[in-house]
ZALO-839361 format. One record per residue (C-alpha): x, y, z. Coordinates in steps of 0.2 Angstrom, whole numbers, plus 5000, padded with zeros to 4 digits. Example, Ala and Ser with C-alpha at 12.3 -4.5 7.8 and 13.67 -1.06 7.14 Angstrom:
506249785039/506849955036/
This chain:
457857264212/459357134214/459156984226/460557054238/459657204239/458057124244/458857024255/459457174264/457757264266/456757104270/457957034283/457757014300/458856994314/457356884322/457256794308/458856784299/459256684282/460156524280/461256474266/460756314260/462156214250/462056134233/461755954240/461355814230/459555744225/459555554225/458055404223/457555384243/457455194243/458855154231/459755294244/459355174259/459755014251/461455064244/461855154264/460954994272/462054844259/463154724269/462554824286/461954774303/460154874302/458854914315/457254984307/456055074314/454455074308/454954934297/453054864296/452155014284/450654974293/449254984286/450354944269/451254794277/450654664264/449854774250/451654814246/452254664244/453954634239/454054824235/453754844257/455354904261/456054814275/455754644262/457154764252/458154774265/458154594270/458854564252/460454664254/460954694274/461954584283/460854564296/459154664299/458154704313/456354784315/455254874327/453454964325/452155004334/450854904325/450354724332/449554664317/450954734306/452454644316/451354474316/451154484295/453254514294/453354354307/452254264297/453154324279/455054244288/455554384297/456554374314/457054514324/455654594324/454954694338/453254754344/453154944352/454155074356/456155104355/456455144373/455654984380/457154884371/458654994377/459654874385/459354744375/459654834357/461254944363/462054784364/461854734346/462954884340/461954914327/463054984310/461455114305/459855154313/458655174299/457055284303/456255304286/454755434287/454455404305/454855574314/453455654308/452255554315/452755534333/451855634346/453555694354/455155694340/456455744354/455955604364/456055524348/457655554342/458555554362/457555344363/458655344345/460155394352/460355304367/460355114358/461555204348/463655184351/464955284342/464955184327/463055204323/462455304309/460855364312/459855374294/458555474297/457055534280/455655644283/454555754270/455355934265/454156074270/454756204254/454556044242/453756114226/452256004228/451756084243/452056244234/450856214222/449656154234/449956314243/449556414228/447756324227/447156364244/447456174248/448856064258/449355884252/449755814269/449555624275/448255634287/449455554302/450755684300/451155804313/452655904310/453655964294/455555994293/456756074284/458756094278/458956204294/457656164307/458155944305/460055994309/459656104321/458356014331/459255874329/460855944337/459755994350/459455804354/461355744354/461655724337/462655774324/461955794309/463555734296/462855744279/461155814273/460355794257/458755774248/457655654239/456355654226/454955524223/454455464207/452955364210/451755454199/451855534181/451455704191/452955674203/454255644188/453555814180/453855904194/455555824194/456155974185/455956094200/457555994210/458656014195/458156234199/458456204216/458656054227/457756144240/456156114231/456355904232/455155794239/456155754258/457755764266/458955634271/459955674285/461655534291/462055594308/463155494323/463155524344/463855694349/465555664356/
């Protein structure tokens, strides 16, 4: 049986299928920090908390403070923001995104990183709408989350088991981050994926992103205000 053939059996018009484009697979923090250099940078979640000092100079905003022109933070975690303001950070905020409104829509922020936020939150379209309204027509919202088909959850899947951080709430894909996020205002410009390579088992498994980039590890997604 050829694919087209069982596509046309197996196809629903409730549940169509969607194309999904031969994007690129790139490094997710080498990503950030090329997107973020010489930039004007509100990050959200920027404390890792509970990682804030185990990571050292590895902890991502302390990467980003290298290589932006001028960085901002916000988290939800009081003993997280405390350890960055004690490590020579300034700019740095304490709760959530919609009690600074007015006060961060006025620093025209050039990108809005939420790195591996979204799938924590209780409420991601009240997430994403907080996002977009300290955002102006210039911001670039840079948004990563985990991929739901990535082919470590495949595997997992085959075992009866789910690899899953025990604070996650919500999985995305290519088609349901664009849409959702469309959904919320914004306009998802370019969507791509990343891989990790943190392990010895995450650079073996590599190999499956080279088959298919829809089998990475997350997706980074650049969007900007509907117009």
């Amino acid at each position: 049986m050829t694919t087209e053939l069982y596509l046309k059996l197996t196809m629903s018009k409730l549940a169509p299928v969607f194309n999904i484009p031969n994007v690129p697979v790139v490094d997710r923090e080498v990503e950030i920090l090329r997107l973020c250099k010489d930039k004007k940078v509100l990050h959200i979640g920027c404390a890792d908390a509970p990682y804030t000092t185990q990571r050292g100079d590895y902890l991502l905003h302390t990467r980003l403070g290298k290589v932006t022109d001028r960085l901002w933070g916000i988290d939800l975690s009081p003993e997280g923001c405390s350890l960055l303001g004690k490590l020579g950070f300034n700019n740095i905020l304490e709760g959530e995104i919609s009690t600074y409104t007015q006060e961060l829509i006025k620093e025209n922020f050039d990108i809005i990183l939420a790195g591996e936020v979204i799938e924590h939150t209780e409420n991601p379209g009240s997430f994403l709408k907080d996002i977009a309204k300290v955002m102006t027509s210039n911001t670039v919202l840079l948004l990563t989350t985990v991929n739901t088909p990535s082919i470590t959850s495949l595997i997992f899947s085959l075992m009866r088991k789910e690899k899953v951080h025990p604070d996650h709430n919500y999985y995305f894909s290519y088609y349901t981050i664009n849409h959702f996020m469309k959904k919320c205002g914004l306009i998802p410009s370019e969507i791509y994926y990343y891989k990790v390579n943190n392990t010895i088992i995450d650079k073996l498994l590599g190999f499956a992103c080279y088959i298919s980039p829809v089998f990475s590890d997350g997706i980074i997604v650049k969007a900007q205000l509907q117009q």
